[in-house]
OpenMM code with the backbone's topology and positions (N, CA, C; nanometers):
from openmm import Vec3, app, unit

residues = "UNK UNK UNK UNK UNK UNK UNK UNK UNK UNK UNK UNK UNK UNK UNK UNK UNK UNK UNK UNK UNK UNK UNK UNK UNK UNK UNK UNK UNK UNK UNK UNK UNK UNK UNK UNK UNK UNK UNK UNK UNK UNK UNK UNK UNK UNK UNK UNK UNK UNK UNK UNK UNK UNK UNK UNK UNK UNK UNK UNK UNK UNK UNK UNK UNK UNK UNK UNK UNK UNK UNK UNK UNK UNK UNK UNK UNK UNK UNK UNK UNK UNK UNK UNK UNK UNK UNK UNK UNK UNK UNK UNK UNK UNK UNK UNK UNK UNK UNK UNK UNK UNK UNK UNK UNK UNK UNK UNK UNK UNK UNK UNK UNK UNK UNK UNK UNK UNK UNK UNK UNK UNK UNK UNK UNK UNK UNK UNK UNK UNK UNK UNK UNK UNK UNK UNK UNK UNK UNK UNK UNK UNK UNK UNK UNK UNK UNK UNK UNK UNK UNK UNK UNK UNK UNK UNK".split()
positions = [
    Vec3(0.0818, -0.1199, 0.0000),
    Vec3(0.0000, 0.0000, 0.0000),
    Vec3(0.0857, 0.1256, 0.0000),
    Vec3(0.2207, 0.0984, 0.0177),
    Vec3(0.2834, 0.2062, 0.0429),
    Vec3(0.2988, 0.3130, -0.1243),
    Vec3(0.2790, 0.2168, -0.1928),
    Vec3(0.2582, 0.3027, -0.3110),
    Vec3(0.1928, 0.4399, -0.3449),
    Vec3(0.0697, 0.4320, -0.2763),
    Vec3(-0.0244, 0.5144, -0.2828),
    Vec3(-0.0094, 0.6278, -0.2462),
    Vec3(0.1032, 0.6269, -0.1525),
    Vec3(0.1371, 0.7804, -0.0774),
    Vec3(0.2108, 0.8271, -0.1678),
    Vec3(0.1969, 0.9367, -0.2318),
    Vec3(0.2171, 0.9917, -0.3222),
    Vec3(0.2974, 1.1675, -0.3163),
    Vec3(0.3573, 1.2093, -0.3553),
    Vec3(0.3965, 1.3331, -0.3362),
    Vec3(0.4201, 1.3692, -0.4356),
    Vec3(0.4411, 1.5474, -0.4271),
    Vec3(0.4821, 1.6270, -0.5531),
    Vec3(0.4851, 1.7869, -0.4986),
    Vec3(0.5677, 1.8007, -0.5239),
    Vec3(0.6710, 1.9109, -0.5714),
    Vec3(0.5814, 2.0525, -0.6047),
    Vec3(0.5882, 2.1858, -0.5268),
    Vec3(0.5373, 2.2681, -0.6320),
    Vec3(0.6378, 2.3229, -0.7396),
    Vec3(0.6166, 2.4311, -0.7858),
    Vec3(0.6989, 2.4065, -0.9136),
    Vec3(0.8478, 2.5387, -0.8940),
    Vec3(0.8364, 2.6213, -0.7531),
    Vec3(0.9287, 2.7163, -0.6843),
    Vec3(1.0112, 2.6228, -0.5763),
    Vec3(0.9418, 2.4590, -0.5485),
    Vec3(1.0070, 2.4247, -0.4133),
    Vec3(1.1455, 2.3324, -0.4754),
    Vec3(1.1818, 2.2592, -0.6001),
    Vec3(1.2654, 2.1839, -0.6946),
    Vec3(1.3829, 2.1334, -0.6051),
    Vec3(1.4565, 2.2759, -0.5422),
    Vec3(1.5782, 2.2996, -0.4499),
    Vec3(1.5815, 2.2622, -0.3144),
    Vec3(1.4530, 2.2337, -0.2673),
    Vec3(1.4284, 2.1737, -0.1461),
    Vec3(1.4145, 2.0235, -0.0880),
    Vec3(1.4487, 1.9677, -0.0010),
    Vec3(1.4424, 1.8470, 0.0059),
    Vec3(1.2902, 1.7765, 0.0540),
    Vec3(1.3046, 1.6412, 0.0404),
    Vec3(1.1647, 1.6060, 0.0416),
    Vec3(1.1497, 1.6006, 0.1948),
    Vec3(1.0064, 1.6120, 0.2458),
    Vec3(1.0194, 1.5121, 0.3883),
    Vec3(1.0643, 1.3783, 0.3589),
    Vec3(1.1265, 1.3864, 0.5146),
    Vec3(1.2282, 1.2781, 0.5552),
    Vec3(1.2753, 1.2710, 0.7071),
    Vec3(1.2633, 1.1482, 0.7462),
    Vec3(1.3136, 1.1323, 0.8613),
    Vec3(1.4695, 1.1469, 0.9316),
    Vec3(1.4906, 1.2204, 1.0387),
    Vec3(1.6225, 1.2210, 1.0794),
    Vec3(1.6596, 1.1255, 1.1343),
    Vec3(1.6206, 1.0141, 1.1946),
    Vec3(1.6798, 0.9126, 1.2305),
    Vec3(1.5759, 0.7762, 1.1831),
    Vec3(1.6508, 0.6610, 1.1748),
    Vec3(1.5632, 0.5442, 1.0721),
    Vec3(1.4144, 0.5363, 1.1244),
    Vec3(1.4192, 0.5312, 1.3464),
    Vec3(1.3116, 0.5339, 1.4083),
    Vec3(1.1910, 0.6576, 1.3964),
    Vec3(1.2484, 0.7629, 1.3158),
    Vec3(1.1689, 0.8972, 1.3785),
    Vec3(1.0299, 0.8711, 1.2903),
    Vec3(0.9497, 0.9018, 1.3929),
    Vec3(0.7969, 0.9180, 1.3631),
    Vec3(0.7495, 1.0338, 1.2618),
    Vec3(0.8140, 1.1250, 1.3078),
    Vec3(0.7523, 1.2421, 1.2171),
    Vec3(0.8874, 1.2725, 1.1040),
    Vec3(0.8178, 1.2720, 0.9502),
    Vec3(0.9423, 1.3561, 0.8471),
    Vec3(0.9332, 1.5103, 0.8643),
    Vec3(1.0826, 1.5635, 0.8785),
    Vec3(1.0724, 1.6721, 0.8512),
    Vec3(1.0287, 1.7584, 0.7390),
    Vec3(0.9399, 1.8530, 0.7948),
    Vec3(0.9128, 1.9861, 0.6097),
    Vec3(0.9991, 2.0936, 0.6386),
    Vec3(1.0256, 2.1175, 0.5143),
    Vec3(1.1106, 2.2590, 0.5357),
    Vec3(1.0366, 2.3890, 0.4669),
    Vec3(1.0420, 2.4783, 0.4876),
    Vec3(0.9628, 2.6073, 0.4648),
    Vec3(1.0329, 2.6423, 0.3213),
    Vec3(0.9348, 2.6872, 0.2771),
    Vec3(0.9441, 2.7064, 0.0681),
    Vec3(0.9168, 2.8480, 0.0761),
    Vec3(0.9995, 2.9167, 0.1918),
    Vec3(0.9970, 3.1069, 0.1833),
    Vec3(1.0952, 3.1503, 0.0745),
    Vec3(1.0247, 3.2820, 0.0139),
    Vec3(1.1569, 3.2997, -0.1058),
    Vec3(1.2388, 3.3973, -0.0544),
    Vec3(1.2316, 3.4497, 0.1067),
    Vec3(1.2635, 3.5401, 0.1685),
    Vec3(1.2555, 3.5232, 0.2844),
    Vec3(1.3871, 3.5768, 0.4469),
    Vec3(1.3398, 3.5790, 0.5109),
    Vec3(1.1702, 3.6128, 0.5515),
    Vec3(1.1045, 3.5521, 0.6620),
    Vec3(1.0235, 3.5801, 0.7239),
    Vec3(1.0015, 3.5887, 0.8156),
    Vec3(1.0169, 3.7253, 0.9206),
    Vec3(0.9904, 3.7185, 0.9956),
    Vec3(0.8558, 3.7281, 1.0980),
    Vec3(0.8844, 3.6632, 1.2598),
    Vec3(0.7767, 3.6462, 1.3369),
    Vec3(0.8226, 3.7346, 1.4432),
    Vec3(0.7592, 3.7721, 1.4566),
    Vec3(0.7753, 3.8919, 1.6140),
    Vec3(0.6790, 3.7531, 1.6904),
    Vec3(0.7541, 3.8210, 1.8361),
    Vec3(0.7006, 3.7645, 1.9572),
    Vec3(0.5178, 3.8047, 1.9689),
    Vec3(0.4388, 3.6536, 2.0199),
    Vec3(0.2993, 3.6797, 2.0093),
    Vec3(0.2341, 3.6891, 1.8277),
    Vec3(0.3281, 3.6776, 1.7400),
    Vec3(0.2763, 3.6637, 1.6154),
    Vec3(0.2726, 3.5487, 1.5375),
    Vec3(0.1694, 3.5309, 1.4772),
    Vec3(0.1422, 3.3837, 1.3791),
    Vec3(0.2398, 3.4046, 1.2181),
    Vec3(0.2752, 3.3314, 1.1388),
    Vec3(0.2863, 3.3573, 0.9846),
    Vec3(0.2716, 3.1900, 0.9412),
    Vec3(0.2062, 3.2418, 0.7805),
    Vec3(0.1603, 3.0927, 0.7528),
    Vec3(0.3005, 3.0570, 0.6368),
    Vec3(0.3262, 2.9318, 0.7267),
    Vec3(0.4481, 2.8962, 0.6034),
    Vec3(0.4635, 2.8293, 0.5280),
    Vec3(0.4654, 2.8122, 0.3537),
    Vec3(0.4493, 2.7021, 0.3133),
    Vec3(0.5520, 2.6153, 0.2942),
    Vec3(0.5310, 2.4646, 0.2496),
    Vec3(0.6134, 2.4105, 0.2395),
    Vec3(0.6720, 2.3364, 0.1137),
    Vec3(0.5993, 2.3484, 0.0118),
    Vec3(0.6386, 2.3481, -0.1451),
    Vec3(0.5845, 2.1809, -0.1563),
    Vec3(0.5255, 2.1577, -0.0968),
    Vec3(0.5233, 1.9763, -0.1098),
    Vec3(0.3490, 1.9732, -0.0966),
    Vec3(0.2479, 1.8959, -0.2084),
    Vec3(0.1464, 1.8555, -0.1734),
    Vec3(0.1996, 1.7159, -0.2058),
    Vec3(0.0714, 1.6310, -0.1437),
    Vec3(0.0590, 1.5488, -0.1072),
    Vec3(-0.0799, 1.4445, -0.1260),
    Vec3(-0.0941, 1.3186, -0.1478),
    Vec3(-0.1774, 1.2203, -0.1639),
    Vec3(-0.2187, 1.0625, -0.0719),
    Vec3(-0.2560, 1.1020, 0.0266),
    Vec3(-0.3007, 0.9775, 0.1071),
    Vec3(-0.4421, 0.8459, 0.0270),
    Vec3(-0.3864, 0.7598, 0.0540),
    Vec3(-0.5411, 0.7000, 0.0765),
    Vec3(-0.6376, 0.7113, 0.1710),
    Vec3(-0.7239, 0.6596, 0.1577),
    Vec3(-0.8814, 0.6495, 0.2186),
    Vec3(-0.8279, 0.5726, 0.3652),
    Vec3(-0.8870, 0.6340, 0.4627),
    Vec3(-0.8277, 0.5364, 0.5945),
    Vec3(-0.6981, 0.6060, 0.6185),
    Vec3(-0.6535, 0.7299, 0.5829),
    Vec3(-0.5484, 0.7623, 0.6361),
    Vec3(-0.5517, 0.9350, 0.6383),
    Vec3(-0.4760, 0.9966, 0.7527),
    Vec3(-0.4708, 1.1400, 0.7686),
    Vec3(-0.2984, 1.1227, 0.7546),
    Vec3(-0.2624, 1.3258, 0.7688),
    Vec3(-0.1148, 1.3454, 0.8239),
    Vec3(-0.1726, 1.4577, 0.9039),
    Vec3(-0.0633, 1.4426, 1.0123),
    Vec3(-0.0565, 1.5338, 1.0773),
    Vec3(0.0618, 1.6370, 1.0614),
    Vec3(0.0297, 1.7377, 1.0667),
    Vec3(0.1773, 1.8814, 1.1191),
    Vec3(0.1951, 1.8828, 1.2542),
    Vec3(0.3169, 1.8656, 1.2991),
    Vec3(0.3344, 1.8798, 1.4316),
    Vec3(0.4767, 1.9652, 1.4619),
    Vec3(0.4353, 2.0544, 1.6110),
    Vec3(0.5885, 2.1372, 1.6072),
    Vec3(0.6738, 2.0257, 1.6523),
    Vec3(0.8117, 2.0776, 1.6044),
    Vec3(0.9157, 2.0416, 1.6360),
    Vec3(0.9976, 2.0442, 1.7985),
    Vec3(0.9948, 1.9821, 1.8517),
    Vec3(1.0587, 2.0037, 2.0133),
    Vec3(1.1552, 2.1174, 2.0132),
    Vec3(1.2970, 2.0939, 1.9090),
    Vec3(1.3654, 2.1601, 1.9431),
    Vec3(1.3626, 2.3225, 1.9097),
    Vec3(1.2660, 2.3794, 1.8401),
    Vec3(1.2172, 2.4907, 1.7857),
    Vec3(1.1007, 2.5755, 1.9248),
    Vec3(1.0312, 2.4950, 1.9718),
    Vec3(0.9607, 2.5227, 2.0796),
    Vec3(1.0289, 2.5309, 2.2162),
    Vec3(1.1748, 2.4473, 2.2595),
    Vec3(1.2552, 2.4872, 2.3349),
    Vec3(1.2997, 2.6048, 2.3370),
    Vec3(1.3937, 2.5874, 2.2009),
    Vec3(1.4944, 2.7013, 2.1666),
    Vec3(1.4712, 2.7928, 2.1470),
    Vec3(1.3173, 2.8432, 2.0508),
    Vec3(1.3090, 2.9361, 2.0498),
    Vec3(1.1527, 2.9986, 2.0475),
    Vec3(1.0818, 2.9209, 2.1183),
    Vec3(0.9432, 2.9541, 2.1610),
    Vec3(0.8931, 2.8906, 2.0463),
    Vec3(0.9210, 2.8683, 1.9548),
    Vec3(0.8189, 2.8194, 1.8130),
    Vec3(0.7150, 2.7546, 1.8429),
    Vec3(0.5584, 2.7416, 1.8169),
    Vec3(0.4743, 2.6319, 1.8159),
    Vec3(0.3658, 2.6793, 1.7268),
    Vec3(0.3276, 2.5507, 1.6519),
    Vec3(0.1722, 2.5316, 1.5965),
    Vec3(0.0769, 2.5455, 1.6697),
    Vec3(-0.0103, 2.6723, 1.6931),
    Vec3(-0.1686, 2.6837, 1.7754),
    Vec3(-0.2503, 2.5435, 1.6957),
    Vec3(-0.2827, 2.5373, 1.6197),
    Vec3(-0.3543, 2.3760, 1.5422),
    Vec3(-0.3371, 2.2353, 1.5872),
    Vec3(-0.2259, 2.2798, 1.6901),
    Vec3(-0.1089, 2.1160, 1.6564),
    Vec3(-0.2096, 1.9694, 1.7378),
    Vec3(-0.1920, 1.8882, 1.6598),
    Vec3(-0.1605, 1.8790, 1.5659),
    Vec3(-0.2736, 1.9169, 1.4323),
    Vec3(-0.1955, 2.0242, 1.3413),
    Vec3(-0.3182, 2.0042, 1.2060),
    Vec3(-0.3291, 1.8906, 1.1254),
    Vec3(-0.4283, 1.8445, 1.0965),
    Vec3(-0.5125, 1.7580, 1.0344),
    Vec3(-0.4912, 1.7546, 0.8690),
    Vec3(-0.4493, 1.7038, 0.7703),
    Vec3(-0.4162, 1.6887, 0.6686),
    Vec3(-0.4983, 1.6133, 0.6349),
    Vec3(-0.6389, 1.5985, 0.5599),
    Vec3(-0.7095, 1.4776, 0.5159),
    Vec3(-0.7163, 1.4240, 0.3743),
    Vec3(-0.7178, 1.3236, 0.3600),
    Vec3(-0.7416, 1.2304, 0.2575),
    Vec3(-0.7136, 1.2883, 0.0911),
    Vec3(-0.7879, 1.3550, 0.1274),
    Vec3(-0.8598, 1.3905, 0.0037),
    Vec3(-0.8275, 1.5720, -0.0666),
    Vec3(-0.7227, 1.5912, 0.0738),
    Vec3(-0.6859, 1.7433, 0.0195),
    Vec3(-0.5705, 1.7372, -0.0349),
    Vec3(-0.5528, 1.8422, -0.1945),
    Vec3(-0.4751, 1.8299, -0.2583),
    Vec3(-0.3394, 1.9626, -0.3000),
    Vec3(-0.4200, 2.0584, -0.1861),
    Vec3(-0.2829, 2.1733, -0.1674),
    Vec3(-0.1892, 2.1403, -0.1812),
    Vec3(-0.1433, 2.2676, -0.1733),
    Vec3(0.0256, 2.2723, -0.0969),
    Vec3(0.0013, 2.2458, 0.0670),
    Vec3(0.0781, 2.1938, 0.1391),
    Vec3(0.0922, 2.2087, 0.2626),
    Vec3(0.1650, 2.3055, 0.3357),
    Vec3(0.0638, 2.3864, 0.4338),
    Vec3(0.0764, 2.5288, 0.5248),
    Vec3(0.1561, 2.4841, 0.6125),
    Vec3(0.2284, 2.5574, 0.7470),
    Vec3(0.2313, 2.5325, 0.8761),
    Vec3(0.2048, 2.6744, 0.8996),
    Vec3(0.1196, 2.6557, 1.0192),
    Vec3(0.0873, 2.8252, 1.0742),
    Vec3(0.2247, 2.7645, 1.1980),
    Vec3(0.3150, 2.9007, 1.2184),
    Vec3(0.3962, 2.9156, 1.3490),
    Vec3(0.3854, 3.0207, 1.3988),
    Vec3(0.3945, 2.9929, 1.5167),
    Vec3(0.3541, 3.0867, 1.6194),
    Vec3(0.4787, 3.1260, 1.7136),
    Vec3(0.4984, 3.2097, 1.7360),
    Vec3(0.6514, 3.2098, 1.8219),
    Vec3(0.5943, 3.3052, 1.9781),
    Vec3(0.5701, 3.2285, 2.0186),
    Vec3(0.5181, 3.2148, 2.1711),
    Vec3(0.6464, 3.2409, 2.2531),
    Vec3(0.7993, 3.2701, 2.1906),
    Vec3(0.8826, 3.3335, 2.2653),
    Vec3(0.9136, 3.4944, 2.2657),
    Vec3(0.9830, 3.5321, 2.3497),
    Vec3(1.0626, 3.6781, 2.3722),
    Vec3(1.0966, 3.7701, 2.2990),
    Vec3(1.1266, 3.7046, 2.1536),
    Vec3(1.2591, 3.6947, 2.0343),
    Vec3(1.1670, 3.7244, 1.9220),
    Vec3(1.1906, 3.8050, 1.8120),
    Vec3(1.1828, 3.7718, 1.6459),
    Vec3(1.2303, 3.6186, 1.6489),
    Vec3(1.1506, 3.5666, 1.5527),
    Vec3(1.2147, 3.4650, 1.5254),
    Vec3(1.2150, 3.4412, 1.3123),
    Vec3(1.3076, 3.4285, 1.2670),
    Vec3(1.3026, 3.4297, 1.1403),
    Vec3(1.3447, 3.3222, 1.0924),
    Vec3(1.2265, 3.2760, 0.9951),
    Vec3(1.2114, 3.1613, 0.8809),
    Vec3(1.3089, 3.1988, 0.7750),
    Vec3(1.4062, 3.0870, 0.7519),
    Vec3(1.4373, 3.1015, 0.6219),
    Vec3(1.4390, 2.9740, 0.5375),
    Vec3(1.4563, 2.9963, 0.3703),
    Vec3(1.4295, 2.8891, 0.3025),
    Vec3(1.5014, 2.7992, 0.3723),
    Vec3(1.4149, 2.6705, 0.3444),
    Vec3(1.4602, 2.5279, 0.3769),
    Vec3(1.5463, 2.4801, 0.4841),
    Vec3(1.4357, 2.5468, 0.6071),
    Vec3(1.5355, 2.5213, 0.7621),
    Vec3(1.3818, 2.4399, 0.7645),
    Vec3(1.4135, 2.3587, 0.8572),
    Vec3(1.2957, 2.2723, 0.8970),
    Vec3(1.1880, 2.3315, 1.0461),
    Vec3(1.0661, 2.3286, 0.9648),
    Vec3(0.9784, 2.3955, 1.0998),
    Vec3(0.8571, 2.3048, 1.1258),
    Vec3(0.8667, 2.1902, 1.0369),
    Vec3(0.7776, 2.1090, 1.1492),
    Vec3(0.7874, 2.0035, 1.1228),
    Vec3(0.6998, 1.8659, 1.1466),
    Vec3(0.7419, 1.7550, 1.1743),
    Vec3(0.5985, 1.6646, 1.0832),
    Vec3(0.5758, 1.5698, 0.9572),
    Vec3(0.4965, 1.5295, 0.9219),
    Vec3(0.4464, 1.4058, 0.9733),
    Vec3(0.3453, 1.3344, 1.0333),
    Vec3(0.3030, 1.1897, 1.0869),
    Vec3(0.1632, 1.1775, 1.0253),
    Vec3(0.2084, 1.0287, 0.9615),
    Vec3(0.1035, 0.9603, 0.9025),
    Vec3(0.0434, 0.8912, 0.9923),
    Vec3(-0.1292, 0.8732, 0.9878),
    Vec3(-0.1431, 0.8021, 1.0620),
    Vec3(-0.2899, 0.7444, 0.9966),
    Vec3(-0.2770, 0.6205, 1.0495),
    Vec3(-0.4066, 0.5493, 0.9856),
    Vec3(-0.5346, 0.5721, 1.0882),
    Vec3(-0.6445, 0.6117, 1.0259),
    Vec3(-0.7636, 0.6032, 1.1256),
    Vec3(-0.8952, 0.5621, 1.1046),
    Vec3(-0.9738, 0.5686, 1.1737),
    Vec3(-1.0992, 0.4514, 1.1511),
    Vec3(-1.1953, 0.5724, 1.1119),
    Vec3(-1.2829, 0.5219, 0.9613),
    Vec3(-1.3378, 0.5421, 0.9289),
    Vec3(-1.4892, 0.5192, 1.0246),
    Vec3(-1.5548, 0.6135, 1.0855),
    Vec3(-1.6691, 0.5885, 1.1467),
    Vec3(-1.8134, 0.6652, 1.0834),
    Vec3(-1.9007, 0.5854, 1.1212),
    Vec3(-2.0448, 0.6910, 1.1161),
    Vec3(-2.1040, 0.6462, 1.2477),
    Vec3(-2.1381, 0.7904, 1.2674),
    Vec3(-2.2640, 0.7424, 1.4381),
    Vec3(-2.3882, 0.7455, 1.3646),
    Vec3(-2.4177, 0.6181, 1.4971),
    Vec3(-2.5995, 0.5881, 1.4999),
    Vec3(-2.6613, 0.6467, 1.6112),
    Vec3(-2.7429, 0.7158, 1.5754),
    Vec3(-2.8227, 0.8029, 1.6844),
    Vec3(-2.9404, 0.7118, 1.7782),
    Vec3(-2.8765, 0.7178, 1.9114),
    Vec3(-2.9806, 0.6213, 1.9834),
    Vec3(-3.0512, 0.7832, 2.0728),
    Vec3(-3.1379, 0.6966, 2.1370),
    Vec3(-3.1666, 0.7550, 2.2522),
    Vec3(-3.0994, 0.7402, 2.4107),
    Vec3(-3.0321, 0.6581, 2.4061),
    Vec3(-2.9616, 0.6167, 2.5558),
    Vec3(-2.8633, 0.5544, 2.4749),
    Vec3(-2.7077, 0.6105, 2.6167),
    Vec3(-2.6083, 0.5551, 2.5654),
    Vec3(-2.5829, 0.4175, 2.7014),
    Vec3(-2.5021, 0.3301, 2.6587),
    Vec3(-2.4553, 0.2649, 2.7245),
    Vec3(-2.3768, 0.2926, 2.8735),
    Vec3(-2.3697, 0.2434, 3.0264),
    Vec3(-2.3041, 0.2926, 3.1034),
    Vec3(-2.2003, 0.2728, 3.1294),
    Vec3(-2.1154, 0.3675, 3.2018),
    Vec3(-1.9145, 0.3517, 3.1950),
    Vec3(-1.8916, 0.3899, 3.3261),
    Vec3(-1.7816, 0.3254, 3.3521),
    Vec3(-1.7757, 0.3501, 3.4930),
    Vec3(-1.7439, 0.5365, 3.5185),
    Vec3(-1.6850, 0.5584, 3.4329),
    Vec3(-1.6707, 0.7360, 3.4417),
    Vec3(-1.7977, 0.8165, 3.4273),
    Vec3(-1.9064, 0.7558, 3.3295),
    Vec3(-2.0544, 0.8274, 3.3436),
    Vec3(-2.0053, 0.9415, 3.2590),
    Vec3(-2.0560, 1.0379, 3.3217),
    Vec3(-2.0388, 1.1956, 3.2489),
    Vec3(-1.9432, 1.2877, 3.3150),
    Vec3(-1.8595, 1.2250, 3.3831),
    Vec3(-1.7541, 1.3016, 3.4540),
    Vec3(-1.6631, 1.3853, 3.3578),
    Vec3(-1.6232, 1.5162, 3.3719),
    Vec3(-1.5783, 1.5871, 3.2410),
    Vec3(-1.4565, 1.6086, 3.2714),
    Vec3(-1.4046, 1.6894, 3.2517),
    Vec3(-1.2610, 1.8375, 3.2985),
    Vec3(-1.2179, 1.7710, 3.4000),
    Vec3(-1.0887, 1.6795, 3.3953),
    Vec3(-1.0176, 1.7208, 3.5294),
    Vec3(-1.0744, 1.5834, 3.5767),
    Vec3(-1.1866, 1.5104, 3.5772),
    Vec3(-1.2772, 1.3520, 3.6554),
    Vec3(-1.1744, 1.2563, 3.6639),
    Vec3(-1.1302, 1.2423, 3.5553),
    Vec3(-0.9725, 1.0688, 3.5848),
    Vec3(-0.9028, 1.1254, 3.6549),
    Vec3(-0.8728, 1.2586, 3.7109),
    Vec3(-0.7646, 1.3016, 3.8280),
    Vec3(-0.8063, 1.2585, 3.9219),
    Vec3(-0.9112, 1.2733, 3.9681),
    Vec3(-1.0048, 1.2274, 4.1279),
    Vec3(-1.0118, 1.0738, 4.1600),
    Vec3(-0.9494, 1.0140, 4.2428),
    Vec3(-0.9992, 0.9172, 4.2496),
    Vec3(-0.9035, 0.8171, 4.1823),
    Vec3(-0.8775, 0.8431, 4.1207),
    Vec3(-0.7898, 0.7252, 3.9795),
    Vec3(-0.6466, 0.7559, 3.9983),
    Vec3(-0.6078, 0.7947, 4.1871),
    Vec3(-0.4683, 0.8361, 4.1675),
    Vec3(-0.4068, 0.6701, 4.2800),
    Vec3(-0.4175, 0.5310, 4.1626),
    Vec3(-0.3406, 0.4587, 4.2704),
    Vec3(-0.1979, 0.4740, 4.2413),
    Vec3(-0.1519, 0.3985, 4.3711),
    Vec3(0.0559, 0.3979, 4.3840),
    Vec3(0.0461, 0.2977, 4.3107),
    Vec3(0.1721, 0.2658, 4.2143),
    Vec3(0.2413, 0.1813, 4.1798),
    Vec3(0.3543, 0.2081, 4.2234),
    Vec3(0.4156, 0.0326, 4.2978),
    Vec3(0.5295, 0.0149, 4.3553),
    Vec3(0.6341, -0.0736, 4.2382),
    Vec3(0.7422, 0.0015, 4.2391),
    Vec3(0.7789, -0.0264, 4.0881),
    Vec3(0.9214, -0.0781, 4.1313),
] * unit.nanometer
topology = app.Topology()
chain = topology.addChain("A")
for resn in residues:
    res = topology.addResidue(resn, chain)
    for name in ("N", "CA", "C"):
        topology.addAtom(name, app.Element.getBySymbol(name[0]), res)
């Protein structure tokens, strides 16, 4: 099935590398930003960045955008969305909105890596509308309910 995942190029990104993983284990491929110019982010400001790469999933499958750890350490960086939702069937370019939630300007330049891509397979559902749902031991407990109560020791 791996065939199906499909990619392509916009036609300004050529010079950029594809997503790809930094180590054989890593979950998420890196994207790199397809700016034709610095861009900068002031502190408390969003900019939408693209990344020169659309993309083709099958049916039964999303991607996600996710920030990068070491960008959100180092230098406040994060996705408000995170993770955004990439579905099936959309055939853009792929965005990352960043947000720099630090102190600092922070400036994008071409083909530094600002976020992190994960495929993930998920279940196709439809709900059936009853009138009564089934009972759980949690009930309707909301905000904060698995804290109460659900704090046993494990002796390890």
């Amino acid at each position: 099935m791996a065939d199906n995942f499909l990619i392509q190029r916009t036609a300004d990104a050529y010079d950029l590398p594809l997503p790809a993983r930094a180590t054989p284990l890593s979950s998420g491929l890196d994207l790199h930003a397809n700016v034709h110019e610095d861009v900068k982010i002031p502190p408390g400001e969003r900019k939408l960045i693209p990344t020169g790469i659309k993309i083709s999933l099958p049916m039964g499958y999303e991607a996600q955008i996710r920030p990068r750890s070491g960008l959100a350490l180092n230098a406040g960086i994060g996705i408000p969305n995170s993770p955004a939702t990439i579905d099936a069937d959309y055939r853009g370019e792929l965005k990352v909105i960043l947000i720099n939630w630090g102190t600092d300007p922070f400036i994008v330049r071409r083909g530094e890596r600002i976020a992190q891509l994960v495929v993930c397979s998920i279940a196709m559902v439809d709900f059936n509308e009853t009138c009564n749902l089934p009972d759980s031991v949690r009930g309707e407990g909301g905000f904060g309910h698995t804290g109460i109560g659900y704090d046993k020791k494990v002796n390890c």
